[in-house]
C-alpha positions as CSV (number, residue, x, y, z in Angstrom):
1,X,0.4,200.9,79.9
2,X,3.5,202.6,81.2
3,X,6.0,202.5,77.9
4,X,9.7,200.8,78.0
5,X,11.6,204.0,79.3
6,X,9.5,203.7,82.6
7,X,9.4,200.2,82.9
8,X,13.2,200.2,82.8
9,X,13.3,203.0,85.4
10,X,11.5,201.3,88.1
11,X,13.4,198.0,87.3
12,X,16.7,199.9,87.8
13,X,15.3,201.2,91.1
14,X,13.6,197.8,91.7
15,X,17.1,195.8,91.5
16,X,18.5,198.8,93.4
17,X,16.2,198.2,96.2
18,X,16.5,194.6,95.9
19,X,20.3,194.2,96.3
20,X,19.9,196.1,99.4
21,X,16.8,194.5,101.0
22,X,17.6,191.1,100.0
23,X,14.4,190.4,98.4
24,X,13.5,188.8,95.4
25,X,12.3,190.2,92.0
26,X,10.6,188.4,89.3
27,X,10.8,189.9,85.4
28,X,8.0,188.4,82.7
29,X,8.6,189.0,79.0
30,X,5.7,188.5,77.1
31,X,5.8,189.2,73.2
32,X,2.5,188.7,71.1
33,X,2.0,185.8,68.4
34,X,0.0,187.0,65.8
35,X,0.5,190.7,65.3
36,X,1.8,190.5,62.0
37,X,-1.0,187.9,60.6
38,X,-4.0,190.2,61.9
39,X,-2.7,193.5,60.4
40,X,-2.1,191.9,56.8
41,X,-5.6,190.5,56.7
42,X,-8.1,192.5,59.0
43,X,-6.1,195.8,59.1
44,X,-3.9,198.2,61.4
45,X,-6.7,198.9,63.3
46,X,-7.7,194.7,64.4
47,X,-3.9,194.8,65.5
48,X,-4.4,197.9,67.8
49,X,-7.5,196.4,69.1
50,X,-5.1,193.3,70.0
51,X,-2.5,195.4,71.4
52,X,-4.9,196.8,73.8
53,X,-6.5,193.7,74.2
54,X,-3.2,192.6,75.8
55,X,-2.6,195.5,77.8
56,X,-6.1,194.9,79.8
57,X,-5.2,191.3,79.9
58,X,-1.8,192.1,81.3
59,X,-3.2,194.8,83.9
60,X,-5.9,192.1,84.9
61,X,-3.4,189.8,85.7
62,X,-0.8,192.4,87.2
63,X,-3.7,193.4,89.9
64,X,-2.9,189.9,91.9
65,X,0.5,190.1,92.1
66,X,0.8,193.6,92.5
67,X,2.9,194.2,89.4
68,X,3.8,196.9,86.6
69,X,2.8,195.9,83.5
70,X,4.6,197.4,80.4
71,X,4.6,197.7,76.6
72,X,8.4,197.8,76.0
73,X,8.0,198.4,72.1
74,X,5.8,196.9,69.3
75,X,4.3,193.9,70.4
76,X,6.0,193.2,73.2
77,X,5.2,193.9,77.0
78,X,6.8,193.3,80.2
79,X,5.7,192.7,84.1
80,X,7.6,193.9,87.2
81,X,6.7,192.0,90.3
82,X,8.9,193.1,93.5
83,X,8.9,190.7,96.0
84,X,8.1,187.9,94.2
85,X,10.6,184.7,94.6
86,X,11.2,182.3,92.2
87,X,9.2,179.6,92.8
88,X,5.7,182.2,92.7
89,X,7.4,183.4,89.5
90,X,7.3,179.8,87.7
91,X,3.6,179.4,89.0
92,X,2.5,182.9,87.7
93,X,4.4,182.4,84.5
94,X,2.3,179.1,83.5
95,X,-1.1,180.8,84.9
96,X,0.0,183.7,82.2
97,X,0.6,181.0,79.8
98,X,-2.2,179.0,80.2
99,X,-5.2,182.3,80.4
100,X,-3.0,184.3,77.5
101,X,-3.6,180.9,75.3
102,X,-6.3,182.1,72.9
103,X,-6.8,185.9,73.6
104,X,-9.5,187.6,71.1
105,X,-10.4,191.5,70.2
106,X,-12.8,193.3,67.9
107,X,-15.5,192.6,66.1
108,X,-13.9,189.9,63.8
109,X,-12.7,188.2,66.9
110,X,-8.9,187.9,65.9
111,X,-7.4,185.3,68.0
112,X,-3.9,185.2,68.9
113,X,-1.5,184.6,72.1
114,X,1.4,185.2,74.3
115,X,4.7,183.8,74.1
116,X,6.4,184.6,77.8
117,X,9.2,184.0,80.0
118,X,10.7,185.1,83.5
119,X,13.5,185.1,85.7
120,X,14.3,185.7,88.9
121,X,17.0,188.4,91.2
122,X,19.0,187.3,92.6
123,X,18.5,183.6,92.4
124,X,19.0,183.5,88.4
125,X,20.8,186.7,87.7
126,X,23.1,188.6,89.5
127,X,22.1,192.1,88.4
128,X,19.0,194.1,85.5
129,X,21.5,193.0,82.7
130,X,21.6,189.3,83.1
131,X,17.7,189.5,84.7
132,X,16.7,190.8,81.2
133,X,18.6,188.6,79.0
134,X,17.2,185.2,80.9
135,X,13.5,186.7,80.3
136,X,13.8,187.4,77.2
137,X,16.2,184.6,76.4
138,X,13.2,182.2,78.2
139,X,10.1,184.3,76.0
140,X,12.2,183.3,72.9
141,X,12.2,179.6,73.8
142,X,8.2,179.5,74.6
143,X,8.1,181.4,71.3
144,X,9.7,178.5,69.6
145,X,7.7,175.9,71.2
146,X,5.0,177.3,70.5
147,X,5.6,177.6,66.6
148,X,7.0,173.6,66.8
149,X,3.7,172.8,68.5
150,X,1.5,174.6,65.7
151,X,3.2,172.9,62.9
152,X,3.1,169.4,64.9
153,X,-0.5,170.0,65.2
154,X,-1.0,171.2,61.8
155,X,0.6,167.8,60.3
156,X,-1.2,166.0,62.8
157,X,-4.3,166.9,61.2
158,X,-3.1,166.8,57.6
């Protein structure tokens, strides 16, 4: 996958273009649950597997929305779709959601998932600075629920 240096070249162009134009842009943060968990007990080399377990998945799903997928540093990875409106951004996030819910990798089959978030230029933010923050502001809070969800359902079956 293209690293964070290009991904935050084309967005700069991408906003660029989209101010002028007046179209629409749609920004995904995605940052992997698990990473830490399946290099303590299966070793560096399960979490590699993972990584690049993500990075076909994110490609994959970058093909139908013709988007730039990204790993913007350690286990966190990023889409670019141009184009895309706000509205097609909330339906592609919960598709990413919903098919990143139980990815595996390697021979041991670690499982772990994808906390994401999106937002949309210029309906949500007014320039790459406040697009950014809202993604990742939005990843944090699926993070979260995520986590509050695991620990309901570990109680739950306590």
């Amino acid at each position: 996958l293209p690293n964070r240096r290009l991904f935050f070249f084309f967005l700069t162009a991408a906003v660029k273009e989209a101010k002028s134009s007046g179209e629409s842009l749609t920004v995904f943060f995605a940052d992997m649950n698990g990473l830490k968990s399946i290099n303590d007990s299966l070793g560096h080399a399960a979490g590699d597997d993972a990584l690049k377990a993500i990075g076909r998945f994110l490609k994959s799903q970058a093909v139908a929305i013709r988007a730039l997928p990204a790993r913007i540093g350690g286990d966190e990875f990023a889409l670019l779709c141009q184009g895309m409106k706000r509205d097609e951004g909330a339906a592609f996030l919960e598709n990413l959601r919903s098919a990143s819910a139980a990815l595996t990798a390697g021979p041991v089959a670690a499982v772990f998932s994808l906390a994401a978030g999106a937002a949309t230029f210029p309906d949500e933010a007014a320039g790459e600075d406040d697009l950014l923050h809202l993604a990742d502001d939005r990843m944090y809070d699926h993070k979260r629920t995520m986590k509050l969800a695991g620990r309901a359902a570990a109680l739950h079956a306590q």
